[in-house]
C-alpha positions as CSV (number, residue, x, y, z in Angstrom):
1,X,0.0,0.0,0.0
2,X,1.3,3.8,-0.9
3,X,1.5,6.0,1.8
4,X,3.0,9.0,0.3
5,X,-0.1,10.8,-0.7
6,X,-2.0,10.2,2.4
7,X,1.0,12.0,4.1
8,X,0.6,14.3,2.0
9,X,-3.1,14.6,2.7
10,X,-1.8,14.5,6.2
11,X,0.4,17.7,6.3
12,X,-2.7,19.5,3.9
13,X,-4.9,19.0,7.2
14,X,-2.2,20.0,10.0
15,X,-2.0,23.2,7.4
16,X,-6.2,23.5,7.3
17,X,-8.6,26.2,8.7
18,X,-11.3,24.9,10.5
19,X,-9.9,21.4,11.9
20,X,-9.2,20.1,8.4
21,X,-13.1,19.3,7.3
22,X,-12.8,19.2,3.7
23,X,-9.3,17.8,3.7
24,X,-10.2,14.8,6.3
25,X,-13.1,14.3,4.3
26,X,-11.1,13.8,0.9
27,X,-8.4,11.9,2.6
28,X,-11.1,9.5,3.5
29,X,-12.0,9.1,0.3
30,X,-9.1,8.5,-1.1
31,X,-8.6,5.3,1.4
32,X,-12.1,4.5,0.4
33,X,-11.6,4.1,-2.9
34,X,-7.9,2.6,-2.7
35,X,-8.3,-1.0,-4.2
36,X,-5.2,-2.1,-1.9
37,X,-7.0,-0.9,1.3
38,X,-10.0,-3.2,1.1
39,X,-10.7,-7.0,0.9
40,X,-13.2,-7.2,-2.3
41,X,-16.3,-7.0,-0.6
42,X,-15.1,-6.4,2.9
43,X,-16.0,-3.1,4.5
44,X,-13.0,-3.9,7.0
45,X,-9.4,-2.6,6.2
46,X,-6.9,-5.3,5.3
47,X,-4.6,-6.3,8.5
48,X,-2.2,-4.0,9.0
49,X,-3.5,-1.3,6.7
50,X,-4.5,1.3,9.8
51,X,-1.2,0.4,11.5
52,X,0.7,1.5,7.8
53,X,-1.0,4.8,8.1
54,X,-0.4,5.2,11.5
55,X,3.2,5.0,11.4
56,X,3.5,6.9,8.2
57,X,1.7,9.5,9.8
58,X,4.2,9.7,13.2
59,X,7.0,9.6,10.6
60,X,6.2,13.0,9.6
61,X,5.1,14.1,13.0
62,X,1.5,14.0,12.9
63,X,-0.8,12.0,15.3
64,X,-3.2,9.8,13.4
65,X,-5.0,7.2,15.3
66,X,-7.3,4.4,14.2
67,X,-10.3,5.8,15.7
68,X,-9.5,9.0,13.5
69,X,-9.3,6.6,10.6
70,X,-12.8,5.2,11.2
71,X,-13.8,8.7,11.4
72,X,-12.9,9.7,7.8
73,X,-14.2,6.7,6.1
74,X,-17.6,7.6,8.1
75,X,-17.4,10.7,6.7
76,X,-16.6,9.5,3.1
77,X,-19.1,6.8,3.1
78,X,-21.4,9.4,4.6
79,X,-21.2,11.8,2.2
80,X,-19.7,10.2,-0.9
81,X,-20.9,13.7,-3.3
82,X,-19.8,17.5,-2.8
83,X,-23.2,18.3,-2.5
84,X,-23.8,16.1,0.4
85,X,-20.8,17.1,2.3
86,X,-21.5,20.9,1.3
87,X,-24.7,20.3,3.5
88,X,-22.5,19.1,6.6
89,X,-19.8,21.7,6.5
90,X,-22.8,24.5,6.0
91,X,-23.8,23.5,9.3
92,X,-20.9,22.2,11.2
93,X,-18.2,24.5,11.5
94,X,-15.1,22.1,12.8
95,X,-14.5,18.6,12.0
96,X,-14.4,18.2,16.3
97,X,-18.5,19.3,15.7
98,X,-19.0,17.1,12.7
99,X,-18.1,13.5,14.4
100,X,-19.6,14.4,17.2
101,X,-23.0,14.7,15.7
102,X,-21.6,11.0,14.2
103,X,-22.1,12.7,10.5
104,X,-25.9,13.1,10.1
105,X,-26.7,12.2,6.4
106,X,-28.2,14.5,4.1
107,X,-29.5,14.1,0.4
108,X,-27.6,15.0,-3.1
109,X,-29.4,15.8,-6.1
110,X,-30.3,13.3,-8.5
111,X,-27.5,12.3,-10.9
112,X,-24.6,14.0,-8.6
113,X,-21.1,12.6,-9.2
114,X,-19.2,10.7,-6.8
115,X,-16.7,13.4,-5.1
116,X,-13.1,13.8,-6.7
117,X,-10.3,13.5,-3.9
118,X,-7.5,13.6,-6.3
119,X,-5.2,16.7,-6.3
120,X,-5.3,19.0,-9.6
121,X,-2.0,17.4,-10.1
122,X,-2.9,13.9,-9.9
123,X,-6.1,15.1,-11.9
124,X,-3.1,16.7,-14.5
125,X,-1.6,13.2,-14.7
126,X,-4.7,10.7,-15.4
127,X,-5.3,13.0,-18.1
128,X,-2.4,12.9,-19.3
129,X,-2.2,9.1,-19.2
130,X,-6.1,8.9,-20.5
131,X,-5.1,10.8,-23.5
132,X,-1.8,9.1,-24.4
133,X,-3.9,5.6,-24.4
134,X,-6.0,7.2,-27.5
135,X,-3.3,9.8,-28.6
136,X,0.1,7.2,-28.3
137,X,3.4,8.9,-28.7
138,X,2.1,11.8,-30.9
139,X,-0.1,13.2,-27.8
140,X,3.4,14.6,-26.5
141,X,3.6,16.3,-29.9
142,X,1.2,19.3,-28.2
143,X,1.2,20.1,-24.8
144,X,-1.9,19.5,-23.1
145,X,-1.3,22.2,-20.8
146,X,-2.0,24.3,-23.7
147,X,-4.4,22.5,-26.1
148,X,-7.3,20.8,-24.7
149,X,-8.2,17.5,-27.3
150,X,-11.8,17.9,-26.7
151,X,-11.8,22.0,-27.9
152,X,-8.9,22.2,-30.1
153,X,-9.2,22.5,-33.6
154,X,-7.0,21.2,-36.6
155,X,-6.7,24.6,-37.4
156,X,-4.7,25.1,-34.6
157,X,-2.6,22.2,-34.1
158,X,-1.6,23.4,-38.4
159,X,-1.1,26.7,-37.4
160,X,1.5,25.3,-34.1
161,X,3.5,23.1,-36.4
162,X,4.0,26.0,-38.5
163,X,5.5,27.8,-35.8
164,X,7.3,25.3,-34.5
165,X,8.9,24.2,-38.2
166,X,9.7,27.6,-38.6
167,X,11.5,28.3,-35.0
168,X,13.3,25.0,-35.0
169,X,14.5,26.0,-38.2
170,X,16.2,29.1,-37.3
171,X,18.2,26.3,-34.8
172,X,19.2,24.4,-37.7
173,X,20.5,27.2,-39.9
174,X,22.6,28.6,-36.3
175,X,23.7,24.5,-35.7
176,X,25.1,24.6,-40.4
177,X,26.6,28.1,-39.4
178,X,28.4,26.4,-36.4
179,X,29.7,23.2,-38.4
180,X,30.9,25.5,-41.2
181,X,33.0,27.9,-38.8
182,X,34.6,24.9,-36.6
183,X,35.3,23.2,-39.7
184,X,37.1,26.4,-41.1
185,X,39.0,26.3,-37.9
186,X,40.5,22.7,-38.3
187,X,41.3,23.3,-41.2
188,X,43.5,26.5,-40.6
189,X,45.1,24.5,-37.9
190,X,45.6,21.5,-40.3
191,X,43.7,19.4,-38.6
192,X,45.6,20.0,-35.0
193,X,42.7,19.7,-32.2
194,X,45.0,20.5,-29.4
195,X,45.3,24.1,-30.8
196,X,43.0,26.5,-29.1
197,X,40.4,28.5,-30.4
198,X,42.1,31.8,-30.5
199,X,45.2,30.7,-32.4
200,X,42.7,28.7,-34.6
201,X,41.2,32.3,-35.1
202,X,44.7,34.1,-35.6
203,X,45.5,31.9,-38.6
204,X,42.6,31.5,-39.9
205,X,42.9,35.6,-40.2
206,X,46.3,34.7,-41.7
207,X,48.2,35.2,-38.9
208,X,46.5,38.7,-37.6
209,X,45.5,39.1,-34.2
C-alpha cells in the first residue's frame, strides 16, 4: 500500500482552517476508494492497513489514530458527493463538531457525481495518461497544458506546427553556421585539435590578431 499521498493529505490538514473538514473528508476518500485498502467486498481494512497509516503519519510528525481513521471513512461513506458534504460543512463548523454529531446524512441531487479527492496534479496526470492511451506517442507532440483535445481544432494544431517548423529551423541554420566555422577552424590549424580556439582564429585571419 502507498502512503505517500495520504501523508501528504496529512500535512494538507495539519495546514487547514477549520480542523481540516474538507481535507479529512477527501483523505477519507481517497482510502475509500484505494483497491489495496480493502478486501473485495469487505467493509474492514486489510490487516495492518491502519497500522501503515499510523506509522506513516508519526513519521512525519502528525498524530493519526485508528479511531481517527474510522472517522474519515464515516465521513466519506457518509457523504460520498460534494453536495452532500456541502450540507454538513454548511452546518458544522469544525470537524471536532462534525463526528460528534456522528455525520448526520443528508440528500444529493439526482445524478450528482461521486466526489473527486485527487489533487489538480494527480487530476493533471490521469489525463495525461487517459489521453496518451488514445493519442500514443504523438499526444506529446502538443502540450496538453495548452491544447485541450476535446476544444482544439486542426486549425490550430496546423497553425502550431507551422510555428514550431519555422522556429526550430532558425536552430538548424545557427547549428550549419556552427559546423561550417569549426570546420574552417581545423582546417586553418591543419587538422591540430589541441590548438585553441584563438590561435585557430589568428591563422585563420592569416596570422592577424
Amino acid at each position: 500500500m502507498k502512503t505517500s499521498q495520504y501523508v501528504r493529505q496529512e500535512k494538507a490538514i495539519a495546514s487547514a482552517d477549520a480542523g481540516g473538514m474538507r481535507e479529512r473528508w477527501l483523505w477519507g476518500l481517497r482510502l475509500l476508494r484505494d483497491p489495496d485498502a480493502f478486501t473485495p467486498g469487505s467493509t474492514q481494512l486489510k490487516p495492518g492497513r491502519a497500522e501503515e497509516l499510523v506509522a506513516a503519519s508519526k513519521a512525519v510528525g502528525r498524530g493519526l489514530s485508528e479511531r481517527e481513521i474510522r472517522r474519515r471513512l464515516q465521513c466519506a461513506r457518509t457523504y460520498p458527493t460534494e453536495a452532500e458534504f456541502g450540507h454538513a460543512v454548511a452546518e458544522f463548523s469544525t470537524w471536532r463538531e462534525l463526528a460528534a454529531a456522528n455525520f448526520p446524512t443528508y440528500s444529493a441531487p439526482d445524478g450528482e457525481p461521486l466526489a473527486d479527492y485527487r489533487t489538480d496534479a494527480e487530476r493533471q496526470r490521469d489525463r495525461a495518461r487517459a489521453f496518451e492511451d488514445i493519442f500514443g506517442e504523438q499526444g506529446s507532440l502538443f502540450p496538453l497544458s495548452d491544447f485541450e483535445p476535446t476544444t482544439t481544432t486542426l486549425k490550430e494544431l496546423v497553425a502550431y506546427a507551422d510555428e514550431m517548423e519555422e522556429w526550430t529551423g532558425r536552430y538548424v541554420t545557427r547549428d550549419r553556421k556552427r559546423r561550417e566555422y569549426v570546420d574552417a577552424l581545423v582546417l586553418a590549424a591543419d587538422d591540430d585539435l589541441s590548438v585553441t580556439w584563438l590561435e585557430a582564429q589568428r591563422r585563420r585571419n592569416g596570422g592577424a590578431a
